[in-house]
Structures are given as structure tokens and as C-alpha cells.
N, C-alpha and C positions, 0 to 999 in steps of 0.2 A: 651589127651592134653599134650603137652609141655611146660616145664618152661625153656628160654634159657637165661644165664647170659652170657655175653661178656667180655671176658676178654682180655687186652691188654699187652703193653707194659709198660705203666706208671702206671697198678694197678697190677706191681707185677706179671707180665706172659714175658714169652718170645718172643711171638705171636700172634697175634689176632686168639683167636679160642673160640667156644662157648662150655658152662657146660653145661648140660641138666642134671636139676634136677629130671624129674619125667615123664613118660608117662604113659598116665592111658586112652586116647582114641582111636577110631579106624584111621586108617590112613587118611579117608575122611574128617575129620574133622578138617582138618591141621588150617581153618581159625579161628580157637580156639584158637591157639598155641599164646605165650608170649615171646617176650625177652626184656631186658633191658641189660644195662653195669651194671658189676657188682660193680659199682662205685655209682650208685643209692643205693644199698642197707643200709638200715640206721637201722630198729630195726628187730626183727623175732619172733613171742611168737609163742610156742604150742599152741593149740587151739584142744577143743572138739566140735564136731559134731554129733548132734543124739544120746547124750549118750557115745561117741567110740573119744577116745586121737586120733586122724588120721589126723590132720588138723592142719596146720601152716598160721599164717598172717604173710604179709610182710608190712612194712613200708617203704617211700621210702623218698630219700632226697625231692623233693621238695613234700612232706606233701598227696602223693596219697599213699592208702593201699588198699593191694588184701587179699582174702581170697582161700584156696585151699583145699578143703577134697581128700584126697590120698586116700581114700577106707580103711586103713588099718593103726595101728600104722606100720606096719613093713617098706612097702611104704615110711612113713611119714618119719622115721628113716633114710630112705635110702638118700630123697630130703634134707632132714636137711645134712647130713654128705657132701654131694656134693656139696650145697652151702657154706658150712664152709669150706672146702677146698680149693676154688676159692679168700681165702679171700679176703671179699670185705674190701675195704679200709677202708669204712666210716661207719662200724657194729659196732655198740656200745659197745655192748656187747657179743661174739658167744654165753656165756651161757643162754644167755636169757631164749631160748628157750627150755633148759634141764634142768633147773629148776623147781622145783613146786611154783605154785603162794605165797604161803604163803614164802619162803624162798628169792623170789623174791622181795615180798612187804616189807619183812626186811632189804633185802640188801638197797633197794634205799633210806631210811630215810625219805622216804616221813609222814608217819604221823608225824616226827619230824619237818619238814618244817613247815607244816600245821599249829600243835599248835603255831608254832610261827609266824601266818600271812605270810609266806612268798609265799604261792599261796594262790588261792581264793576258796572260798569254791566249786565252780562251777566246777575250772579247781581238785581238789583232788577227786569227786564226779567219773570225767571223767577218772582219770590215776585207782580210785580204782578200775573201771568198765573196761578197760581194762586188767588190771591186773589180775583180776577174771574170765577171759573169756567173757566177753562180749564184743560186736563190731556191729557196722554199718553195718558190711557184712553180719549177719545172723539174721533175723527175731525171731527167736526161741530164739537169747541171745542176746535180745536188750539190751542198756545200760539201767539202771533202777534207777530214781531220785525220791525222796519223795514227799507226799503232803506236803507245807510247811504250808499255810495257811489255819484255820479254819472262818472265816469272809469273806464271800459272797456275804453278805446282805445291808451290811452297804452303805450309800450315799458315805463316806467319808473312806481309809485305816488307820487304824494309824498303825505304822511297830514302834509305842514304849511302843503300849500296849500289855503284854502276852496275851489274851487272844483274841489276833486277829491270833494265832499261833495255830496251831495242836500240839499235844505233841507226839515229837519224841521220848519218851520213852516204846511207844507201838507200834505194829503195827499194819494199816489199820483194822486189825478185832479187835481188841480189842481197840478202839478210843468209840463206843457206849457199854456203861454197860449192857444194859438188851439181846443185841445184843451176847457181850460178854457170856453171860450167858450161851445161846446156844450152844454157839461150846463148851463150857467147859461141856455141858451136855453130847456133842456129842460125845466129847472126853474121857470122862469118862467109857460111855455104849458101845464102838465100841470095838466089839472082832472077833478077827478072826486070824486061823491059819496061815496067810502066810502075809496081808498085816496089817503092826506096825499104833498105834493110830496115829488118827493126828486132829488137829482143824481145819482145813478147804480145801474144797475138789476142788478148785478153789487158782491161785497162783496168786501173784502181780503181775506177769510180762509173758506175753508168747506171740505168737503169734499175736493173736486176739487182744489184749492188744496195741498192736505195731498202728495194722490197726486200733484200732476206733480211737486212736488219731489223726493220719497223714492219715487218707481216701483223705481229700481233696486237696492232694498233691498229687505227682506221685515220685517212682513209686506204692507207695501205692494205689494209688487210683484203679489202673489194680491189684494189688495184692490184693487187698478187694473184686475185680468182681469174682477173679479166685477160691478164698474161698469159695466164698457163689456158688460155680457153674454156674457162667455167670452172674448171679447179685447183687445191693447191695441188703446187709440188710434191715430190713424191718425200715421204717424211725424210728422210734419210741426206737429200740434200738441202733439207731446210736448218733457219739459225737455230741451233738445240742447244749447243754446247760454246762456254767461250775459250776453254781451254782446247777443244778440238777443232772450232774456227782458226786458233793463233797456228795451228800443226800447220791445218790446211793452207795456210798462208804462207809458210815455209816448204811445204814439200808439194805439192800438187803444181804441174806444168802449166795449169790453166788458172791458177785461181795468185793472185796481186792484188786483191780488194786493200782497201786501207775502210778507213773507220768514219762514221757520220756522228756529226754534233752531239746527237742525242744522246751515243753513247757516252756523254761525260755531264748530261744534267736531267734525264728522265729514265727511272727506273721500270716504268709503265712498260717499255718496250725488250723488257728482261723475262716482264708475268704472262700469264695468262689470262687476265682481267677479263675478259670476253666470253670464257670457257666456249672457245671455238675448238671442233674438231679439227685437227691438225692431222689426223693419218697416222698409220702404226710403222716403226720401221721395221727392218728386217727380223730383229733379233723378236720383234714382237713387243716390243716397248711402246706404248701411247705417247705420242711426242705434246708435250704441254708445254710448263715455264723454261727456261733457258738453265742451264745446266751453270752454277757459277765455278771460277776457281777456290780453293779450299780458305784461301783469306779472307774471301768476304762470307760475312755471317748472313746478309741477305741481299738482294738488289739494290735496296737505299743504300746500303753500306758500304757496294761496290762502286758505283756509282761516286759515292763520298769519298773513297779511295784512289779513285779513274781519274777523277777531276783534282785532289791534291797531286795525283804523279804529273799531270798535266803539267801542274802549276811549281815543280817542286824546281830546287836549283839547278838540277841535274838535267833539266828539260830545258830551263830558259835560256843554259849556256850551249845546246845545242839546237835548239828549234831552227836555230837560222839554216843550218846545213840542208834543213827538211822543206825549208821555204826554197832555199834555190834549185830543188828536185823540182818542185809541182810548179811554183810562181814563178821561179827564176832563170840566173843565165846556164843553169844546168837544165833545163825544160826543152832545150834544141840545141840542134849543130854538135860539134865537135864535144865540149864539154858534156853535151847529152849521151854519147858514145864512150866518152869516156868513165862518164858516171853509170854505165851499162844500165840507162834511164829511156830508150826510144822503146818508143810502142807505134803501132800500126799507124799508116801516114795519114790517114781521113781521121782520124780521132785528133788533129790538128787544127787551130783555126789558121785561114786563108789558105787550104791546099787544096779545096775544091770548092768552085765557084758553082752554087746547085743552079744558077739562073741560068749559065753555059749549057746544062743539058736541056737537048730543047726533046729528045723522048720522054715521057710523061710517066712511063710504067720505068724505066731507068732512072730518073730521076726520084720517083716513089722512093724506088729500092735502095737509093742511095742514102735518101732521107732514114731509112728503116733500119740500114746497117750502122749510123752514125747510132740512131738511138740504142741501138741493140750494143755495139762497142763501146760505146762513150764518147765523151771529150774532154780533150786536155782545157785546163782552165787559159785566158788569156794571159797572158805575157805580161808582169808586171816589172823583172828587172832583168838586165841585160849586164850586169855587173854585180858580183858578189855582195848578198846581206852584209848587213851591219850586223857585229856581233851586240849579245847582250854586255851590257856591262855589268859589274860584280857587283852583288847585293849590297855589301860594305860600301858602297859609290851612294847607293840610292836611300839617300837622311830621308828622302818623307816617308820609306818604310819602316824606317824604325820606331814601330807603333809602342805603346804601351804595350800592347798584347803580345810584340813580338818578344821583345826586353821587360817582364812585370818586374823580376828580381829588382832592377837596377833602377825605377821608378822610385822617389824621392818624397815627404810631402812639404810642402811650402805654405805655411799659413799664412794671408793677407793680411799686416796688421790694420789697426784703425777698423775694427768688423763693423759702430755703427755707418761709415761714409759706405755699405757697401751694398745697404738695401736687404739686408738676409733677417731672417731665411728667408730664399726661393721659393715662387711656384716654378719658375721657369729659367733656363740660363742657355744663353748661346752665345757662343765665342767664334766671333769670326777672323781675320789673319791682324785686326787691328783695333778690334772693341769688343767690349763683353757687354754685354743686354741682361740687365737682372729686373726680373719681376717679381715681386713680393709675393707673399703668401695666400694677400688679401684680393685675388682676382675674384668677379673681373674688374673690382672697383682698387685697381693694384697699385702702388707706387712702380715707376719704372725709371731704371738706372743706367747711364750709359758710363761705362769706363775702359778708359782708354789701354790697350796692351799691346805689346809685340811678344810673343810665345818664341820660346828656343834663341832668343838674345840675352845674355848675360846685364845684368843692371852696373856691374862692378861694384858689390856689394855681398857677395855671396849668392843674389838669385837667380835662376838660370831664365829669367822674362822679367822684362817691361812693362812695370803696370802703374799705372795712374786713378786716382778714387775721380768719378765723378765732376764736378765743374769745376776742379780743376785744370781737371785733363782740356777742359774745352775753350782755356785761354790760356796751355801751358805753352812756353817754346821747348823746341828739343833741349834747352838746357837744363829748365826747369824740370823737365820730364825725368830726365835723367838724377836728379832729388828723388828719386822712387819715397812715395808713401807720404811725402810731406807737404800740407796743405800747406795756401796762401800762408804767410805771418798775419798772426792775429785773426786767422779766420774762426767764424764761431758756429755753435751748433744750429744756425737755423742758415746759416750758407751750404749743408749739407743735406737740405730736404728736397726732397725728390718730387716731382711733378708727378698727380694722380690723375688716373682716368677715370672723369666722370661716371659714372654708370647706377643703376639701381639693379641690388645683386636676387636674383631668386635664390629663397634656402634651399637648405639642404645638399649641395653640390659641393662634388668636394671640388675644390680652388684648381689644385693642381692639374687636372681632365681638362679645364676647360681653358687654355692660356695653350698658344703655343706662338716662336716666332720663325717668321721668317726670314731668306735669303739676305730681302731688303732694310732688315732691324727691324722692321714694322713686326705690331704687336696681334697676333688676332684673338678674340676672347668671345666667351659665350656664356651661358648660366646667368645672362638680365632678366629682367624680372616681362620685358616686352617680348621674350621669344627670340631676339633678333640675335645677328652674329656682326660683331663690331672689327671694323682694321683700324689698330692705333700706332700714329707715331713713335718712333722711340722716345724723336725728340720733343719734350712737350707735351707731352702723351695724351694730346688732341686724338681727338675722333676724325680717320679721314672720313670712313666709309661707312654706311648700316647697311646690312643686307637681312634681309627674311624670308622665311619658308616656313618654319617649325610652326607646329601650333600650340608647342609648350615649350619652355625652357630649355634650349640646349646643355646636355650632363657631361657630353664630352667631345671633344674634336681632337681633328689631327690633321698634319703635314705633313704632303708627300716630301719624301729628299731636297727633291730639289723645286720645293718648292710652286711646285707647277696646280696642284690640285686640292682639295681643302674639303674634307669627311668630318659633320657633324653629327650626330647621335643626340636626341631628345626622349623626355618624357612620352611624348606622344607615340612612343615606338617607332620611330621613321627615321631611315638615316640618310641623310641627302649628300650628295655629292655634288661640288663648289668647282670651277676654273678660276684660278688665279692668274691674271692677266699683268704684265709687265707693259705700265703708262710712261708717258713721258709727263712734264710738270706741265705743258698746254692743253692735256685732254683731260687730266684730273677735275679740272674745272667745271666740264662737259661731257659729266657721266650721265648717260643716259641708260633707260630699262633693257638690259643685254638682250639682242634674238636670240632663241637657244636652239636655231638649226632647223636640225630634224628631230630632234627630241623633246617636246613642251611637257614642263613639269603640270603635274598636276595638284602640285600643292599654291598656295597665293607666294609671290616671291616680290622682292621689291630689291634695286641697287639705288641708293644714292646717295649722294655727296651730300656728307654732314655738313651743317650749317657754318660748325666752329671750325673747320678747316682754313690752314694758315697758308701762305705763299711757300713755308717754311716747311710744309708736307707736303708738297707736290710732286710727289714723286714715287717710284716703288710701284705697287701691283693693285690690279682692280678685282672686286669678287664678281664674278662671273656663273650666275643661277638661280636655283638649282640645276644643274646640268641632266642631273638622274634621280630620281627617287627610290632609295632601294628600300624593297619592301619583304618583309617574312617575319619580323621579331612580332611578337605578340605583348611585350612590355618595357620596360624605359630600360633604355641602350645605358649599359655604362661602360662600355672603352668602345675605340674603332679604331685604326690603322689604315695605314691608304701607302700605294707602291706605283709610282710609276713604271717600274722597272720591269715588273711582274704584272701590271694590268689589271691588279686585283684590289678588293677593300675587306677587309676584315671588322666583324663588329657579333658585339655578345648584349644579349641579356637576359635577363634575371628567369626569363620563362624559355626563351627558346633556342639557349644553346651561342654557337660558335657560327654566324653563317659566312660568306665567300663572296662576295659581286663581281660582276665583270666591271671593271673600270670605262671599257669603250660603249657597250650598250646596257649598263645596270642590269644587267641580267642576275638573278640569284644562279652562281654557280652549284655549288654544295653545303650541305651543312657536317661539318665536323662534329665526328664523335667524343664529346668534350660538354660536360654538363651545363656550367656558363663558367667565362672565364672575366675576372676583378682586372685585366692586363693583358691585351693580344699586342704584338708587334709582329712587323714582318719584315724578310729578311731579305738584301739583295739577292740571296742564292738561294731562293726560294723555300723560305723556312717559315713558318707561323709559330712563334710560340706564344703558350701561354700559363696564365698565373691564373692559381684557385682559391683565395684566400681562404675557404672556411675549410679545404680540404689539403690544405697547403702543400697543392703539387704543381709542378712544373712540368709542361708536354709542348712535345713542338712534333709538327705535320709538316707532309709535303703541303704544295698549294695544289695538291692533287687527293686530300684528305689522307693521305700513307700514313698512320703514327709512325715515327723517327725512336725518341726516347721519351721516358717520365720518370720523374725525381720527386719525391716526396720530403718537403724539410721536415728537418728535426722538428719535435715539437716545443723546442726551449729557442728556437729559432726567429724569435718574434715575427716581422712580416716584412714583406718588400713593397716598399715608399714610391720606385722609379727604377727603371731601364733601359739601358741607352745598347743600341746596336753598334757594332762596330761597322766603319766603313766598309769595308771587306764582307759585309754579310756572315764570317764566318764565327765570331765572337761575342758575347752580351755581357754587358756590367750590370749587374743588380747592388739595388742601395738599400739598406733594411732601414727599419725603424727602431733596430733596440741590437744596438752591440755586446750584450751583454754577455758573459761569457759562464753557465753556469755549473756549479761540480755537483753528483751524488755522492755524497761519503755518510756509510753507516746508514744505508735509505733515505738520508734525508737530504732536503735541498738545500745549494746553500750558492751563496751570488759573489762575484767579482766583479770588482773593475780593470779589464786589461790596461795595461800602460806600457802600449807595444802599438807599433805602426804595421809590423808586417807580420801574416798570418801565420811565416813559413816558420817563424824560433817559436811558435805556441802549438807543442806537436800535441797528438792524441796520447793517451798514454792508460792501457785497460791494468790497473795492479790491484787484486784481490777484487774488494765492490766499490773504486775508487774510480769515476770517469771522467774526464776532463774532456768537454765537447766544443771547442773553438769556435762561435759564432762571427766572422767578419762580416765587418759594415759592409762593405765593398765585397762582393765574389766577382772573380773572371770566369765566366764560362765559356767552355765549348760546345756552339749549337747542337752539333749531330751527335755526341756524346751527353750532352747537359751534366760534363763533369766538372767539377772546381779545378782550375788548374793554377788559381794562384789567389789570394786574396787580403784583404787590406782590413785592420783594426785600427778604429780612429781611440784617439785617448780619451778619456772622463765620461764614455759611455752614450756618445753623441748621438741623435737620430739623426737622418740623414733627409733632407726635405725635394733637394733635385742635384742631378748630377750632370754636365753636359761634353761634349768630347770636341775638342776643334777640329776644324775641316781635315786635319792629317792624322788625328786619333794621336798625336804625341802630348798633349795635356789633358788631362781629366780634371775638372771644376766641381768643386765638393759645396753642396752646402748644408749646413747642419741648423736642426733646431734652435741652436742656443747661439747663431748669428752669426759663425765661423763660414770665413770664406778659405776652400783649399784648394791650392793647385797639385795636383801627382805631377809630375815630370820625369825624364832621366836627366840630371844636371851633366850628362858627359855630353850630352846631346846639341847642347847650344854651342859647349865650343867646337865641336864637329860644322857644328852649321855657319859659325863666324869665320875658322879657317879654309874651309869651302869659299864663303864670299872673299876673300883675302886673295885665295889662290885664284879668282876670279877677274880679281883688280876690283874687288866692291870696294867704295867706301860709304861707311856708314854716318845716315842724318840722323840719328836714333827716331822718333816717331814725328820730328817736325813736317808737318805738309805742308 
């Protein structure tokens, strides 16, 4: 087989010619063979195989990884130094992969993160199991996640009581005492020349381990036929039940398994989606979907329940004890013995050297028993975890979402300096970016803030109007709200972006910003898609593909990728490229790989670009053409995270892309949706205006829930996901709050901030139905669990969340700028810096 990296002229070659890392098959076999740019290349780790260091993974920029056994460390040596030499532009790191894992997981900081919430338990669980040798590509060294839960039985979960918890300070075989007893006997009496005591002769993780979980998925499911030699297992030992898995994990001599990833984000692997014959067991039962515990109402459900106990307090203050079972300094020696943690001595790395055996049919079988028992992962600490530290430590979680009660509102005074209403607002840790109403020919606003710093005025942030802010010093700054003396109303006018606008598009679809404050818009009357300055709000960029008017785009999180939707029915997908100010100048027509759009596409550097924009991100496309609507797109959504793009319209529903090869994944059963967003945790939801419901799906088409608004509920304006993926702010267009008394209708105006003192109240035929501007949702339920009434009946135009979800930015019809906040929260965040030995510049740079 060959590995061929392409290297050019813009990554650093003279020439277009390819590297060939490694050839290891016979020349028939060409259709084996690999190449990428080696522009693609993003991480590389060593990787063991069978026992034998010979094997490297690649990671690749957009989120695909390979695995590759060279036959030999020497081999492996040899592909490593070839592709290191090619450098690829976008390698993280070259030593990655010439590191040993334990010096690796030191360098990244990552358990430092961790203790301090700054990933989730799920995502540290995943880098610690890469990091250890484990991967997706080899069966033998699954990634390997704990049982969290000891409560099976119960009707109801409660995730705040310990003892609905497993204790992660043992492992799987020593969870039952009299159980335990056992192998402590076994370990005791077991003598033998050649192979070392161990407690248990079966490992938590291997093979077999991989397939009973994921059988009823593919490509497990062919890999489960091919084990058992053309058929399954016999039903009776297969995954059926999870309450009778959790026994068998306690009581049964042979069986230690612990739990894979999946079980905490794909419910697929619960059903029977395939309706494959499975076999009958004993009793004569046809063995189909997976038997759940009595708490969860369905797989999505349990699933949604698996993954909050993961995540829950009671987990993160003891995850670390379960980390030094598997990854740590309880994984060998002494401390292993003592944590009655040893398993069989080849399920080890470095305790048998396969190249040593020079018998060929011994060494097979050597290879065959490792796959067959498992492997312990490698060695990442040799000194006890760092505990987590207590939630009440970690200010950036203290979201909105987690505290809504105690959220405040702050209106901006001086609302004309402030550019509102909004099409568009994004707050980042030191500016706010307002886009008017009128995209894509928009006025654009820059003003200056610091969120969660007290002004010493009562506000719990620092905020500065506009050109102000852009010749203030920190002293001036600290004046909160007070322009120049003597400044007038046309020192307050906001710089427009050029453009000629197509009708009929609504403003707010087509404006979104980015990372960089740069503006991107669409809905000109030329078709094209525009990147504009914040500052100045100059045209850097035009780029084109549509053959009509683009009606709506979108930004991935972070920024990386850019989903426009047009009239023309076609929704193309965009790379956003981070320039530096030397190459903005020398934008030329992007090569797009292995993928050529097939629509006309054009990049290039507007005319009226300034020295003063040179900077920020390139559009790069169309990368994909995704194709299936049959009429003009109006929303889309795009996920780096999830690999997916979402987009609806008018004739043909809800469809799905693959973000890596534009592929139409699926279409959702969802008639067409006026609002799709998508959610870090894998959630689609969406909005129906004429049928005014609310539905969110897996990204696997599952429906989750649907909520139907009232119909005095007027309509929803914007939605903002929560960082966390697990929550969504809707912003309506009519707060109005209205009564039935005596059949007839009759209107208010609330003069309340918070939803929770404006109860329901059914008395005779008298109904009082509380419409909040603001609703906080929960995805997987889409219940109200808290929400927000602005005063004198406000519409709501855009809303936007700052990078830590501790401010909510309101903007309303009638020019009101608001901040939500928890005003306890900044002096949390200033005593922190104090106890730090911070002292504070206020925003002077």
C-alpha cells in the first residue's frame, strides 16, 4: 500500500510532486493506495499494533483519521521521517508522534484543564484514550469509558443521590465483596514459573467487549458474524438487557467489561434499526432492541440521562480515582495489587517483545491471545490525578442557564449611539459588533466592553458606545456611557457597507459575524457573498457561486466554515481561512482539492480594501455543493463539531450534508422548518412558523421532542444555542401577555422582568397565559425552564451570548440595548483576580 502526500507550491515545495510515505503492498493492489495534500495533515501519534510500536494514526484537518500498521517499528520510522520532512503546514506538533504517551499527556496540560472545568468530562475521557493508544480504527484498542451508574431498577434516576453512582474507586471486579473475595483467593494461590499473579483472567476492554456492545450497528454487526465464524452468538450471551449487563458485571467470574463511548452519545446502538435476526434465547424470546432500565422512557432518553450522570458533580469529583485504575499509577506495581486492579501479564504493554519470537505459528498465537484478551491502555501517570476542583471554584460555568433566577437586566443608556435594532450582535471578551437591521447594506458598530467587571456605578460590565470607545483611555473608559464633551449627533454615525440589496430577504438570515469581528452578508442583488470589516465596514472579500441571491447563511462555532442557501435552491458550503495582513493582498482563485465545485465561483480582494483590514479570514469556494432542495433555501446551519450542515426549504423539507464530502446524509421528517440550528450534542432543532412547532432530532433523524406554541404566542425572531449544546434562548416578536375572561380577548402589557412572579392561574373561564420574550429551553425536553418579560411590550430583533454564556445581549425593536447578567458574578470574578494578585487596567490596551 502507499501513503501519498502532495505537496505544492503554497505548502512550502517548489513543485507539485508527491512524498510516498510507505509501501508495504504488492503492486496489484494499487486501488489500496492513499493520497492527500499535505496540507490536510493536522496531528500523527505512534500507535501500537498486536503488541509491536509499528503503527501511526493520522488526523486530518477536516476531522477524518486513518490508521496504518507498517509491519515493523523500522517501516514505521522510516513513514514518520518522510512525512516530517514534507512539512505539512497545519502539523501541530511533529513530535507528537516521537514522544511516549506519558510525556505527551504532560506536555498538553490537559489534566490541568480538566480540574478546572475547562472540558467536559466526556471530551478528557476521549483525548485520555487517544492519548493512550486507543482509537476508533482498531478493535483491539477500543476507546474504553466506565460504568457510571450503579441504579438500574429504580422507576425514577436521581443523579443527586451517591448511591445511584458505582464507585469509581475500584474497579469492575472488585465493585461486589464476596465476588472480590475470589480473585483475591485466586491471586494469592496462583504460582507459576513464567506467567506473574493477576486477579482476573478476562480484561475490561478487548475485542469481543467492542462487538457485544455496538453488534446492532455496522460495521460491527459483519464484524460480530465474522468472530463467531459466519454467525452470531448464541442470543442469550448477546447485549439484550442493560440492567442485566450491569448484574453480569458484578456477579459473573469472567465477565470486568466496562463501557464504550457510544454508550453515552448514540442511541442507534440500543435499537434494532437493521431488523436483523438476532436468535431466540432460551426462554424463547426473539432477541431484538436492548432491554432499557425503568427510568429511561426510551434509548434517546437514556442516553440523555448516561451522558448528564457522566457529566454530573458526583462524577467529576470522582472520575480521577477511575483515571488512575486504567491510565494511572494504579495500572501497575504495587498500588495495582493493592487496588486488586492486575489482570493477566500480556494484556500489558512492554511485557512481551512479539519480534523476540522467532516461531512464526507462536508468535501468530501470541498475536491472537492479545487480541482475544485485550490491552491495558498505555501509561499515562505514574503519580496520583489531580482532583477536580469544586464547581463553586469554576466562574466560567456559571452560565446564565445554570443560575437564570439570579440573572439581572441592564439596559444600555444613550440606545441611539448603539446602532439597534440588530440584525446581528456578537460579543466577544472585549467588543460588541452591532449590525443594524438594514443588512446587507448595514450600519456596523463597534463597542467596547469587559463583561463580569463591575463599572463602580452599580453595573456589573464595562461598556463604552462606539467612537468613543476607540480613542478612550482606561480612565475615560471607566466614565461608563459618557461621550466626548460636547460631542454631537453626527460623531455618532456609524460607517455603512456598500452594497446593492436584493428584495424580499429577510435582513437578519443573511448577516452573520465572525471570530475575527469581520462581518459576512449576503442577499446583494449580484448573487455574491461579501466579508466586511468591523472596522470601516470596507469590503475585504467577494466571493460567488449562487446563481441567485443568497436568503440565508451561517457560521460554524468556531468559525471555521460558512453555509449559504439561495434562491436558486443550492446550498454551497464555504472554508474560512485565517490570513495574515501579507497574503490578504494576494488573494488568489482557491484550488479546491479533490472536490471542484461545479457551480462558477470567484475569491477576490475587493478593490476598496484598506491596510486597516488586512487581517482576519479568507473565503475559501465553494468547497461542496449540496444539492436536494427543489426551491429557495430559507435557513441553514453548519457544525463543525458534528460534520454536518442543516438546511430547509419551502418544497423539500429538512435535509442533513456531510460537512467532509457534501454528501446528502438524510432528510428529516419535518415538513420545512422557518429556523434549524444545530447543537454541540448532537441536537437539530427546529422552528415551523405557520404551524408554530418546535421539534429537535438526533443527527441521526431520531425525533427527541415537539412543542407546539400557544397560539397567542406570537412568533420567534432568533436563537441562540448555549455553549454547552444543552440549552436554547428563543427571542419572540410580541411579548404580549394575553387574558380570556368571559370568551372574550383581552391584551396587557407586562411590567415584569422575570417570567417566574407571572404565574398561570385557571379560575372559573379566566386564563392568564404568560408569553416571555426570552424563553430558556431545555433541548432534549424543549421545556421552559425559565424565562424572561421585557417591559412596554418589546420585540425582540437579535439576541447574542458571550463566549462564556454569562451575558445575554438583547436587542429590541424600538432601539433598547440589554444586558441579562448575574450582578453577584463580577464580584466573584474581581475577588478571584484580587486573590490572584491581578491588578486591574480596566480596558486600556
Amino acid at each position: 500500500m502507499r501513503i501519498n502526500f502532495i505537496v505544492d507550491e503554497q505548502n512550502g515545495g517548489n513543485s507539485m510532486r508527491d512524498i510516498t510515505a510507505a509501501t508495504r503492498v504488492k503492486s496489484n493492489e494499487t486501488d489500496k493506495n492513499r493520497s492527500w495534500l499535505v496540507s490536510c495533515l493536522l496531528q500523527m501519534y505512534s500507535r501500537r499494533y498486536l503488541l509491536r510500536t509499528s503503527a501511526l494514526e493520522l488526523f486530518m484537518v477536516d476531522r477524518s483519521n486513518f490508521f496504518f500498521d507498517f509491519g515493523s517499528m523500522e517501516v514505521r520510522k522510516k513513514a514518520y521521517r518522510a512525512i516530517v520532512q514534507a512539512r505539512p503546514p497545519h502539523l501541530n506538533n511533529i513530535y507528537l508522534a516521537a514522544q511516549r504517551p506519558e510525556q505527551l499527556f504532560k506536555r498538553t496540560q490537559l489534566m490541568e484543564r480538566w480540574a478546572r472545568w475547562e472540558i467536559s468530562n466526556f471530551e478528557y475521557l476521549m483525548e485520555l484514550n487517544t492519548m493512550a493508544g486507543r482509537t476508533y480504527n482498531d478493535i483491539t484498542q477500543y476507546p474504553v469509558f466506565p460504568w457510571i451508574l450503579a441504579d438500574y431498577s429504580s422507576k425514577m434516576l436521581d443523579l443527586g443521590d451517591p448511591s445511584s453512582y458505582r464507585d469509581l474507586s475500584k474497579p469492575v471486579g472488585a465493585l461486589n465483596p464476596d465476588r472480590l473475595e475470589k480473585f483475591q483467593e485466586r491471586y494469592s494461590s496462583f504460582e507459576d514459573p513464567v506467567i506473574p499473579k493477576f486477579h482476573y483472567g478476562s480484561h475490561y476492554s478487548s475485542a469481543g467487549t467492542v462487538l457485544y456492545y455496538l453488534v446492532r450497528v455496522e460495521p460491527f454487526t459483519t464484524l460480530s458474524i465474522n468472530l463467531q465464524g459466519g454467525q452470531f452468538d448464541h442470543a442469550d450471551r448477546m447485549f439484550s438487557d442493560i440492567p442485566g449487563t450491569w448484574n453480569g458485571v458484578l456477579e459473573d467470574m469472567s465477565d470486568v467489561k466496562e463501557l464504550v463511548p457510544e454508550m453515552f452519545y448514540l442511541p442507534e446502538i440500543l435499537t434494532n434499526g437493521n431488523s436483523i435476526d438476532f436468535g431466540t434465547t432460551q426462554l424463547g424470546e426473539k432477541l431484538d432492541s436492548v432491554t432499557l432500565p425503568p427510568w429511561a422512557e426510551n434509548p434517546v432518553d437514556f442516553i440523555h440521562k448516561h451522558r448528564m450522570a457522566l457529566e454530573s458533580e458526583h462524577v467529576s469529583a470522582h472520575l480521577h480515582e477511575w483515571i488512575d485504575l486504567i491510565f494511572g499509577y494504579k495500572q501497575r506495581g504495587k498500588a495495582a495489587v493493592a487496588a486488586n486492579n492486575v489482570f493477566f501479564y500480556i494484556t500489558y504493554e512492554g511485557t512481551v517483545d512479539i519480534d523476540k519470537i522467532t516461531d512464526p505459528v507462536l508468535q501468530r498465537s501470541t498475536q491472537d491471545q492479545i487480541a482475544y484478551f485485550g490491552q491495558t491502555p498505555s501509561q499515562l501517570l505514574t503519580t496520583p490525578h489531580l482532583k477536580k476542583r469544586s464547581l463553586a471554584d469554576a466562574l466560567h460555568l456559571q452560565t446564565i442557564f445554570r443560575n437564570p433566577n439570579e440573572i439581572r437586566p441592564y439596559v444600555v443608556p444613550n440606545h441611539e449611539r448603539c446602532n439597534v435594532p440588530a440584525g446581528a450582535i456578537f460579543a466577544s471578551d472585549d467588543s460588541v459588533i452591532v449590525v443594524d437591521v438594514n443588512a446587507p447594506a448595514a450600519n456596523v458598530a463597534i463597542h467596547k466592553w469587559q463583561p463580569n467587571t463591575p463599572d463602580g456605578q452599580g453595573t456589573p460590565f464595562l461598556f463604552q458606545h462606539g467612537k468613543a470607545a476607540a480613542s478612550s483611555s482606561g480612565g475615560a473608559f471607566m466614565r461608563m456611557f459618557k461621550g466626548p464633551a460636547g460631542s454631537g449627533y453626527d460623531d455618532w454615525q456609524y460607517p455603512r457597507a456598500i452594497a446593492f440589496a436584493a428584495s424580499g430577504i429577510r435582513s437578519s438570515a443573511i448577516v452573520a459575524v465572525t471570530c475575527d469581528r469581520e462581518i459576512v452578508t449576503g442577499g446583494h442583488a449580484d448573487n455574491s457573498v461579501k466579508l466586511v470589516a468591523s472596522d470601516g465596514a470596507k469590503t475585504i472579500e467577494t466571493a460567488s457561486g449562487h446563481c441567485a441571491p443568497v436568503t440565508c447563511l451561517a457560521l460554524s462555532p468556531d468559525c471555521n466554515f460558512l453555509v449559504t442557501g439561495s434562491r436558486d435552491s443550492t446550498v454551497l458550503l464555504w472554508k474560512l481561512h485565517r490570513v495574515s495582513s501579507s497574503h490578504v493582498n494576494n488573494l488568489v482563485e482557491p484550488s479546491t482539492a479533490a472536490t471542484k465545485p461545479t457551480s462558477p465561483l470567484g475569491a477576490s480582494n475587493s478593490s476598496d480594501s484598506s491596510s486597516e483590514t488586512n487581517r482576519g479570514r479568507r473565503i475559501e469556494g465553494p468547497i461542496h455543493v449540496l444539492r436536494g432542495h427543489l426551491s429557495e433555501i430559507i435557513t441553514c446551519s453548519v457544525s463543525s463539531d458534528l460534520g454536518i450542515t442543516a438546511s430547509s426549504s419551502h418544497s423539500s423539507g429538512v435535509l442533513l450534508h456531510s460537512l467532509r464530502r457534501g454528501q446528502l446524509l438524510r432528510k428529516l421528517f419535518f415538513k420545512e422548518a422557518d429556523r434549524v440550528c444545530l447543537s454541540s450534542q448532537g441536537i437539530v432543532m427546529l422552528w415551523n412558523k405557520s404551524e408554530r412547532r418546535i421539534s429537535t432530532f438526533t443527527v441521526n433523524g431520531v425525533p427527541i421532542a415537539t412543542k407546539i406554541l400557544s397560539p397567542f404566542s406570537g412568533t420567534i425572531s432568533c436563537i441562540e444555542i448555549s455553549l454547552d449544546g444543552k440549552n436554547a434562548l428563543i427571542g419572540t416578536s410580541s411579548s404580549t401577555v394575553h387574558h380570556i375572561k368571559d370568551n372574550k380577548l383581552e391584551t396587557a402589557k407586562p411590567c415584569i422582568e422575570d417570567i417566574d412572579s407571572l404565574a398561570n392561574e385557571v379560575t372559573g373561564k379566566r386564563l392568564a397565559i404568560p408569553v416571555p420574550s426570552i424563553c430558556f429551553l431545555d433541548l432534549h425536553t424543549l421545556e421552559v425552564f425559565h424565562g424572561l418579560v421585557l417591559k412596554d411590550n418589546q420585540d425582540i430583533t437579535a439576541v447574542a451570548l458571550n463566549k462564556d454564556n454569562t451575558n445575554l445581549l438583547v436587542s429590541t425593536a424600538d432601539k433598547q440595548l440589554i444586558v441579562f447578567t448575574d450582578p453577584t458574578l463580577s464580584l466573584k470574578v474581581v475577588d478571584q483576580m484580587l486573590r490572584l494578585g491581578w491588578e486591574g487596567g480596566g480596558l486600556a490596551h
